[in-house]
C-alpha positions as CSV (number, residue, x, y, z in Angstrom):
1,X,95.2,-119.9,153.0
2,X,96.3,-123.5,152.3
3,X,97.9,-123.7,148.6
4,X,96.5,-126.3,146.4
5,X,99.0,-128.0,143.9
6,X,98.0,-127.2,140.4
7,X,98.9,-130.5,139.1
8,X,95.7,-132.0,141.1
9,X,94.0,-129.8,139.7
10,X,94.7,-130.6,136.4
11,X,94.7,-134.2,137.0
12,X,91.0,-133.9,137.9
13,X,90.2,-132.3,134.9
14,X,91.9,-134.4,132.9
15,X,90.0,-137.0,134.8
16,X,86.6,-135.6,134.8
17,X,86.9,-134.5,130.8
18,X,87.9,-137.9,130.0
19,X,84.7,-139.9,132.1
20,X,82.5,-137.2,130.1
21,X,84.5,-138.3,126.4
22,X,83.4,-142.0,127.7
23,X,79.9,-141.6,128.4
24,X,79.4,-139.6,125.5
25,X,80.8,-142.1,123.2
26,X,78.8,-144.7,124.7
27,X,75.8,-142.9,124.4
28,X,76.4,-141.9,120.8
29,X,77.7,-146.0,120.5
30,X,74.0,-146.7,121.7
31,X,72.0,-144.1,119.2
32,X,73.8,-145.2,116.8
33,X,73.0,-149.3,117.1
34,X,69.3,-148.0,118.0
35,X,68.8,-146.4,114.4
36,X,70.8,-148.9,112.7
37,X,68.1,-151.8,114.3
38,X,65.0,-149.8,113.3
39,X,66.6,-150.0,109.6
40,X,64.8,-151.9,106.6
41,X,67.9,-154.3,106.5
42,X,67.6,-155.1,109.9
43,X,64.0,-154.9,110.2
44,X,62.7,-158.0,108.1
45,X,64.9,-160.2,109.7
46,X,62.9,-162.7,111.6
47,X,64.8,-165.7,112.3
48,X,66.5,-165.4,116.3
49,X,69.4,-167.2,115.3
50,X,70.2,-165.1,112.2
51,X,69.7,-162.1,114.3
52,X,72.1,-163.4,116.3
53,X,74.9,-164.3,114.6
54,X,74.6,-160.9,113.0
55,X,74.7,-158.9,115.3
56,X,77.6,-161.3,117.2
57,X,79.4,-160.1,113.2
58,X,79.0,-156.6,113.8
59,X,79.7,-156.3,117.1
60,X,82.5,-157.5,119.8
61,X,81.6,-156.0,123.0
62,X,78.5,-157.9,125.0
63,X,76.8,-154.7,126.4
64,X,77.2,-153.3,122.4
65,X,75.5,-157.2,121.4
66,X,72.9,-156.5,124.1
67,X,71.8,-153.1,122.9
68,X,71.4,-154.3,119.7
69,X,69.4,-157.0,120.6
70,X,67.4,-155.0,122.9
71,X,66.5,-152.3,120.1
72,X,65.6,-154.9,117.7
73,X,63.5,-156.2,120.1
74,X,61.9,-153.1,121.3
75,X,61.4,-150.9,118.3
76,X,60.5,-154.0,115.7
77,X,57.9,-155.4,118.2
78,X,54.5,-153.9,118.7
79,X,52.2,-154.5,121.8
80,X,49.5,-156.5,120.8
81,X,46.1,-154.9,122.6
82,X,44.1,-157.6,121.1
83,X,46.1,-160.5,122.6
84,X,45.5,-159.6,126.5
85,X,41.9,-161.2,125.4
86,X,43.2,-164.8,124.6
87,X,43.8,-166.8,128.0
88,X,45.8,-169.0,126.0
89,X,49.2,-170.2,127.4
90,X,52.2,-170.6,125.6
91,X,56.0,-172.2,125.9
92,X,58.8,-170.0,125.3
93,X,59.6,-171.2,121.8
94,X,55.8,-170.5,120.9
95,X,56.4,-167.2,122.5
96,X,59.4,-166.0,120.3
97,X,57.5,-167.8,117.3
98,X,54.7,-166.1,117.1
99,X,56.2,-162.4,118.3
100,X,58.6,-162.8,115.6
101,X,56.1,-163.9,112.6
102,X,53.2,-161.4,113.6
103,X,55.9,-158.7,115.5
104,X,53.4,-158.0,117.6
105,X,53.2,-159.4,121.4
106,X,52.4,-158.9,125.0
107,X,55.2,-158.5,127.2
108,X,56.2,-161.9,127.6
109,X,56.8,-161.9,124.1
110,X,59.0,-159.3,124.0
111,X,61.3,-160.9,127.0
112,X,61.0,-164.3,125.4
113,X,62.9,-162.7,121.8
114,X,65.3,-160.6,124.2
115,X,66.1,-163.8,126.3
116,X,66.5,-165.6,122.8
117,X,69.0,-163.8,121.2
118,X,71.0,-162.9,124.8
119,X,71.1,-166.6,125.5
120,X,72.2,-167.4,121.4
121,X,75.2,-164.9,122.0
122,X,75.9,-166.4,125.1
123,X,74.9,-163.5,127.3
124,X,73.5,-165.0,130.8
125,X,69.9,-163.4,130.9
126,X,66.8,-164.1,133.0
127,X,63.0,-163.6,132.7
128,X,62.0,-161.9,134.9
129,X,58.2,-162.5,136.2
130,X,56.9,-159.5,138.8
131,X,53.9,-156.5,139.0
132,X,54.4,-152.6,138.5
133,X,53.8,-149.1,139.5
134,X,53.0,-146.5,136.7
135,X,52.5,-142.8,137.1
136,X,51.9,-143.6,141.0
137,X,49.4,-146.0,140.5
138,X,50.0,-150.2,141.2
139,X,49.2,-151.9,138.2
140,X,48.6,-155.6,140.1
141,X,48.9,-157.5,136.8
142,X,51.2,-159.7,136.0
143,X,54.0,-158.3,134.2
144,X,57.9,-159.3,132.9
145,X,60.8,-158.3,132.1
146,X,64.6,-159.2,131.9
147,X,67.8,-159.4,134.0
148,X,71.2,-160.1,131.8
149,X,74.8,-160.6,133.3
150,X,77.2,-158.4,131.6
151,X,80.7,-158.8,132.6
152,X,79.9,-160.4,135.8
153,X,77.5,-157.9,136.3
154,X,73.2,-157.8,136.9
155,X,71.5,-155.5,134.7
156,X,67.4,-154.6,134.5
157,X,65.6,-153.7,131.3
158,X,62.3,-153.9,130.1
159,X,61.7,-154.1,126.4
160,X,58.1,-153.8,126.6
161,X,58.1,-150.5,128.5
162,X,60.9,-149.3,126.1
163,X,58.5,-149.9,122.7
164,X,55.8,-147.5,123.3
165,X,52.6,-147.3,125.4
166,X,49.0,-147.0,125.4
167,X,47.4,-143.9,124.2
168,X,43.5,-143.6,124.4
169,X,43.2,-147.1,124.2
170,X,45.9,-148.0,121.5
171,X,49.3,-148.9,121.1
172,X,52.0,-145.9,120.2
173,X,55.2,-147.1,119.2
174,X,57.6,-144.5,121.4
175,X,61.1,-146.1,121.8
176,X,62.8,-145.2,124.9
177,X,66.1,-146.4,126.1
178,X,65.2,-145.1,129.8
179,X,64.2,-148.6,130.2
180,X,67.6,-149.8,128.9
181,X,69.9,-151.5,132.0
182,X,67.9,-148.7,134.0
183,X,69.9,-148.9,137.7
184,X,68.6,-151.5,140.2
185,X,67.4,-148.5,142.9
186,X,65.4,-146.6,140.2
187,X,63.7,-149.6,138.4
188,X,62.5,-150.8,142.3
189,X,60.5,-147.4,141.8
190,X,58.0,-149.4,139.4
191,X,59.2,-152.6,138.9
192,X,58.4,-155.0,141.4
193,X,59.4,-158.5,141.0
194,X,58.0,-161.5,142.9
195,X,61.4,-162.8,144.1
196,X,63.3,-159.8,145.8
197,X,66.8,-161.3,144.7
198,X,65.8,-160.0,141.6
199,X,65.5,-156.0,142.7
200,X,69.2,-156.5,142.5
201,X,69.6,-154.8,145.7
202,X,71.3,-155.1,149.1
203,X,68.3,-153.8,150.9
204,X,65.4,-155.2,148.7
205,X,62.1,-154.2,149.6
206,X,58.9,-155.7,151.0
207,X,56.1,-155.8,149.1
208,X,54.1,-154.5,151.8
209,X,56.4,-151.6,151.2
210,X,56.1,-151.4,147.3
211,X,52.0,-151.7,147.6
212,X,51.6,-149.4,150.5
213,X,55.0,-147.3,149.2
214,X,56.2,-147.1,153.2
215,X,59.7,-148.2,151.4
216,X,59.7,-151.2,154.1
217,X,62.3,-153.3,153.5
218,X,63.5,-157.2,154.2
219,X,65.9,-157.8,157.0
220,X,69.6,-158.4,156.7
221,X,71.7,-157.2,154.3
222,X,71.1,-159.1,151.3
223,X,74.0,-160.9,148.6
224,X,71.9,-160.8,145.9
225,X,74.9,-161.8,143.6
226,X,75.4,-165.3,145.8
227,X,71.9,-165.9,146.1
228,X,71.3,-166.1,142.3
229,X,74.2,-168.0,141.5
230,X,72.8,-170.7,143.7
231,X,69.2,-170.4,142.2
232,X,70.2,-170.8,139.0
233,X,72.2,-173.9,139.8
234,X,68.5,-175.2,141.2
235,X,66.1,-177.6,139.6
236,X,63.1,-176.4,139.0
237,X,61.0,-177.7,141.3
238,X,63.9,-176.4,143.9
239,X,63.7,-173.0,142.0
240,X,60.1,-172.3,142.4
241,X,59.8,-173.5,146.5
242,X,62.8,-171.2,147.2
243,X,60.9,-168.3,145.1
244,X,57.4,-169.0,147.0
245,X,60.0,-169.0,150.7
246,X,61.1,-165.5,149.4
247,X,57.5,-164.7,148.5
248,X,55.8,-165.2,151.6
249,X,56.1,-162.4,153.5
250,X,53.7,-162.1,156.0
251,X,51.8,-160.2,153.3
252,X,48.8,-160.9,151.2
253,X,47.7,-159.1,148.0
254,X,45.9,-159.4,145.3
255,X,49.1,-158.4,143.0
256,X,51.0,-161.9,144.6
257,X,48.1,-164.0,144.0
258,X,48.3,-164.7,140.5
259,X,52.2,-166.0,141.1
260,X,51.4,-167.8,144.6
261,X,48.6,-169.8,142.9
262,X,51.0,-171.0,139.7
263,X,54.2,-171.7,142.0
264,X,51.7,-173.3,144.1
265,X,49.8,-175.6,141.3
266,X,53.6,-175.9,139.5
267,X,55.5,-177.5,142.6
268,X,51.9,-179.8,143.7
269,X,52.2,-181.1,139.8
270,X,56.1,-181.4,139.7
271,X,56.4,-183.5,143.5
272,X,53.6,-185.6,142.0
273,X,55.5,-186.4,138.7
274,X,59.0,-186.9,140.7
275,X,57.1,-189.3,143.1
276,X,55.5,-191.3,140.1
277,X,59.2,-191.1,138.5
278,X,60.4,-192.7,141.6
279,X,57.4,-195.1,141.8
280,X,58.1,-196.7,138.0
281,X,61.8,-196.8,138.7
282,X,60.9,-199.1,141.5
283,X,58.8,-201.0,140.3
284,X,61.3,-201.8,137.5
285,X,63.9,-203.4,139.7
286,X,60.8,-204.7,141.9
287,X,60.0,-206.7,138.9
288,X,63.5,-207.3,137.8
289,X,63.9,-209.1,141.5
290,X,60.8,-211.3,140.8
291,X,62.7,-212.7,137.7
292,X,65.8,-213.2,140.1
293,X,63.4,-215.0,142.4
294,X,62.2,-217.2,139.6
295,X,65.6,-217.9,138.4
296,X,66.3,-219.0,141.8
297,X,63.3,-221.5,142.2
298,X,63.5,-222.7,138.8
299,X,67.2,-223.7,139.4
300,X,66.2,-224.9,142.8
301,X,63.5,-227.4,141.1
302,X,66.5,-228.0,138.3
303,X,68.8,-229.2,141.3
304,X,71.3,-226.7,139.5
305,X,74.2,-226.2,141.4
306,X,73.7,-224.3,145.3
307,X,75.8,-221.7,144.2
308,X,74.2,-220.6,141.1
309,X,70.4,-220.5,143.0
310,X,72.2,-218.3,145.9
311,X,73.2,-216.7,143.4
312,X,69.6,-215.7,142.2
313,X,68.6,-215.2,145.5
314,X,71.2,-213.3,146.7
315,X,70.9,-210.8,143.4
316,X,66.7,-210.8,144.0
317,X,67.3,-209.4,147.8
318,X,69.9,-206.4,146.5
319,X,67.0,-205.6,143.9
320,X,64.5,-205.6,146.1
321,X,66.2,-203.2,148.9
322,X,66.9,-200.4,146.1
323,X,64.0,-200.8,145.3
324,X,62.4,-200.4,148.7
325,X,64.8,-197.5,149.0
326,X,63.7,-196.0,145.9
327,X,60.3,-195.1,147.0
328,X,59.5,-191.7,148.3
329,X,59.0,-191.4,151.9
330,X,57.6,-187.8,151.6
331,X,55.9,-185.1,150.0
332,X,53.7,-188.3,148.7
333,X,50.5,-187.0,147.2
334,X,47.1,-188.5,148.6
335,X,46.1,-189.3,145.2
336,X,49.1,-191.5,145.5
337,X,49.5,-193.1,148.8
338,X,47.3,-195.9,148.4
339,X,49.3,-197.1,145.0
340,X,52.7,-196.7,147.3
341,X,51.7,-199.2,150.2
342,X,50.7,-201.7,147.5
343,X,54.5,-201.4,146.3
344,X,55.8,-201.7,150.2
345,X,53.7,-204.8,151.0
346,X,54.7,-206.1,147.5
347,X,58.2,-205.9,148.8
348,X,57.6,-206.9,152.0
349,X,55.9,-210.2,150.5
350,X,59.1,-210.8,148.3
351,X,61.3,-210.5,150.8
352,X,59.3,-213.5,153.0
353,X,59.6,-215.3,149.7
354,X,63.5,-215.0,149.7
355,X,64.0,-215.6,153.3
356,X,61.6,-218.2,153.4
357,X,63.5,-220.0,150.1
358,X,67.4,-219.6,152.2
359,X,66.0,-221.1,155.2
360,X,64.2,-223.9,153.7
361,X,66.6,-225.0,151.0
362,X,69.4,-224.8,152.7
């Protein structure tokens, strides 16, 4: 029989008594912040940048911060049944508003106060838009909740989830920190968000295999971590066409449709207000190179100097070819393509003008 050294022995004691001591302080850390949010003190607050800077007092470490903020926002926050029949939309300060003044909202109230107060205590966090699975069955409704970085780290929770939940047809307030930075490869079990990068997972999966639960997943090994540092660099125009590339998967249900359709309407109405952006700024140095031009004839009927009306004319012709290479030459809507060859032959015409003027007057 092969001896084994004592001294290993004791080392993995000492190391596996030690890990336990950790996570049972950090669980007894967590209890603790939990109560201390559901307390009178903290519950009246209702201003997110006093809840903030409170909680940034009391506490040093960001996953500590986040906790906080996260129990606040889950245990003072109820779900407001009566809301899911207004079709009205709101931004996110109108979100955080009005979950804060009534403390009752759907879930994108809930994310919109936890994305609040992580962003005011400079904790990197992310809304996170997607559809669910509960008790086996898909719930094809649009649903969110939030990512955070935490020491260069992705993390999942859901602070709607962690509040409570519907008992014969009303809300009970049930506070569960399950849903608290719950691990990437168990929150995939009903969590399902539109842009796989955020499952947070090498091997995301399909959602033909989260509808049809065949666990399919999306070729490749996937660097999640790279891929949403470059998102979040993106406009966000550029944000949602890379989400509705990641989207499309060959797959079509009725669970996508309702993001599909807005990244859809969102990117037609955002190309059409870049290309009318681009349209006005050329049609500002279009006209600014017709007051060049007139400058030029005007010294030209003056007899001013040749080199001041070259001068004129020169300046008109460097205005006029930003400006011609100012206009969009794609993703032009039809509503606006008729408008945008007016401005070409415009510039076209000017440019006879000038060439016309350098030939003839000198």
């Amino acid at each position: 029989m092969k001896a084994i050294k004592i001294s290993s022995l004791i080392t993995v004691s000492i190391t596996f008594m030690l890990a336990a001591a950790s996570l049972t302080a950090d669980a007894q850390t967590g209890a603790a912040i939990d109560s201390l949010m559901r307390t009178v003190q903290w519950r009246q607050k209702n201003n997110p940048e006093r809840i903030a800077a409170d909680i940034m007092m009391r506490w040093q470490g960001e996953e500590e911060r986040y906790r906080a903020a996260f129990a606040w926002t889950a245990q003072n926050i109820r779900y407001d049944l009566a809301a899911l029949r207004d079709n009205k939309l709101y931004n996110h300060q109108e979100l955080v508003s009005n979950a804060l003044r009534k403390r009752m909202a759907l879930c994108e109230g809930y994310v919109a106060v936890l994305d609040s107060l992580s962003s005011l205590m400079g904790i990197e966090a992310f809304k996170v838009p997607g559809y669910t699975r509960w008790q086996g069955k898909l719930q094809p409704e649009p649903h969110h909740w939030i990512a955070v970085q935490l020491g260069g780290t992705w993390y999942l929770s859901d602070p709607t989830w962690a509040s409570g939940g519907i008992v014969n047809g009303r809300y009970s307030a049930d506070y569960d920190t399950l849903w608290f930075m719950k691990p990437p490869d168990k929150m995939i079990r009903s969590h399902m968000p539109y842009d796989p990068i955020w499952q947070l997972l090498t091997q995301p999966l399909t959602h033909r295999g989260f509808v049809n639960g065949d666990g399919s997943t999306l070729p490749g090994n996937w660097q999640f971590n790279d891929s949403i540092a470059v998102y979040l660099q993106k406009g966000m125009l550029d944000k949602h066409l890379a989400e509705l590339r990641r989207i499309r998967q060959g797959f079509s249900h009725l669970s996508l449709q309702p993001r599909i359709s807005f990244l859809e309407q969102s990117v037609k109405v955002q190309q059409h207000n870049a290309v009318v952006e681009l349209m006005r700024q050329s049609n500002a140095l279009f006209n600014t190179a017709v007051g060049a031009y007139n400058d030029a004839v005007e010294a030209y009927n003056s007899r001013r100097p040749r080199k001041q009306v070259l001068a004129s004319l020169i300046r008109a012709g460097q205005l006029l070819e930003s400006a011609g290479a100012m206009l969009p030459k794609q993703n032009v809507p039809d509503s606006l393509r008729d408008e945008l060859s007016l401005m070409r032959r415009q510039i076209r015409d000017l440019e006879e003008r000038l060439s016309e003027a350098e030939s003839k007057w000198y």
